[in-house]
Phi, psi and omega in degrees: 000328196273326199286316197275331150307285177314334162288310204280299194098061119171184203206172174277159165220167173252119195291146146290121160322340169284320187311306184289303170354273202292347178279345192252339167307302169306350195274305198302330177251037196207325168280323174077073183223174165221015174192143152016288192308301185289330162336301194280351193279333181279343201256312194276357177277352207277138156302130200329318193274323169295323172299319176325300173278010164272316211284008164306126186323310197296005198232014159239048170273145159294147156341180152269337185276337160289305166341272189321317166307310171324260209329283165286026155277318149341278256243323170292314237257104161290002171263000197248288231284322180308279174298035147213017187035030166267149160307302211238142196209113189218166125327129193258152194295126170298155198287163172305329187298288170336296155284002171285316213267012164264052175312007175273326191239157225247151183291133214057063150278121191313134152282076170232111219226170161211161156276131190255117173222118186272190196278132176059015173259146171264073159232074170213169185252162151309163180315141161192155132277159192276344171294348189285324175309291191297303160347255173006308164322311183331106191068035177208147214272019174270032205215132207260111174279144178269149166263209177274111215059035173288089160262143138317126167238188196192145218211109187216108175246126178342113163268263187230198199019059189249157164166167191335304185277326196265051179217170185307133149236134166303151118270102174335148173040013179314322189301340156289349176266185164262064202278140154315120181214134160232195182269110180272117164289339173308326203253138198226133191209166168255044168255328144324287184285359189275336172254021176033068147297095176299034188167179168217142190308142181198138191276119212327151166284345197274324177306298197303324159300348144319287174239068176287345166224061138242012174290109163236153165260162200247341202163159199178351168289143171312136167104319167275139160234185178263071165258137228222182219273140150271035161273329216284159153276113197235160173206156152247150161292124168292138205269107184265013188243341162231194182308290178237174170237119179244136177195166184224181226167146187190175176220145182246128179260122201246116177233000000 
């Protein structure tokens, strides 16, 4: 596992069954559905402007008590700290920005979150890596403090209507490269309106065309998740194979 994270910069990993329990539990009681089906019947019924406001970050964060699982399993797990060669491993918080606009929820509540892509819709973002985010951040109060040697991994898992063409995909080993990114000034995101940003970081096109098939997913089965580089170059895909698409996500910090 280590070899092959430190060569591609991810890798598979396998979830406890209390974790996918309590996260599709929180969805599920949160939508006030009790299976899949009716998820997507509640969601894809929603108006464009309602979905607008759903699909807003602050308004998928899990409870705390899905958190609090997360966290110590994160924080325990000696196959995570073996493969990122750290003692200590925690979850990183949501931002000040955040909390202003959830005033419900109390500071340093873990970022842990899920995703929504409905079928044939443009609700993905372009390839990117996540350090471009977190730069961008950087002296605003959309800006998560780090300590000194801290890295980041991102940790992403499959829920439902996932498979082989419909999952998170990579570029293997991007992470070792130096890929070209500059500011589309075009794209307005909030971590844009949270740093009064003319723009959001996007990746030279000449790269992404050069390795539009070197895009792969690492997992899509119930039960797997990814964890991967915040270097590595990634995409969701638009989903044209199931109804809805579901995943949930974090980043974990390894000092």
């Amino acid at each position: 596992m280590i070899q092959n994270l430190e060569k591609n910069g991810v890798e598979i990993i396998e979830i406890p069954d209390s974790i996918i329990s309590a996260i599709e539990n929180f969805i599920f009681y949160k939508f006030n559905v009790g299976k899949y089906a009716d998820l997507c019947n509640n969601i894809l019924n929603l108006s464009e402007e309602d979905f607008s406001l759903l699909s807003k970050k602050t308004n998928r964060f899990f409870d705390r008590n899905v958190c609090n699982l997360i966290e110590n399993w994160i924080s325990n797990s000696q196959l995570l700290k073996k493969a990122f060669k750290s003692k200590n491993l925690r979850i990183s918080n949501i931002s000040q920005y955040e909390l202003n606009i959830r005033d419900d929820l109390k500071p340093k509540h873990l970022d842990i979150f899920f995703r929504i892509v409905r079928k044939g819709k443009p609700d993905v973002g372009p390839p990117h890596f996540d350090k471009l985010i977190w730069d961008q951040s950087k002296g605003t109060n959309a800006e998560v403090s780090l300590e000194k040697n801290d890295i980041r991994w991102k940790l992403w898992i499959p829920l439902w209507g996932t498979n082989y063409d419909n999952a998170l995909q990579f570029v293997n080993g991007s992470h070792i490269e130096n890929v070209p990114w500059f500011l589309d000034e075009s794209r307005i995101t909030q971590t844009t309106k949270a740093t009064d940003s003319k723009g959001s970081p996007a990746i030279s096109k000449y790269w992404l065309r050069k390795n539009e098939l070197n895009f792969k997913p690492a997992a899509w089965d119930i039960g797997k998740g990814v964890i991967f580089h915040d270097q590595l170059v990634h995409r969701g895909p638009i989903n044209m194979s199931s109804n809805l698409r579901m995943s949930a996500e974090f980043t974990i910090i390894a000092n």
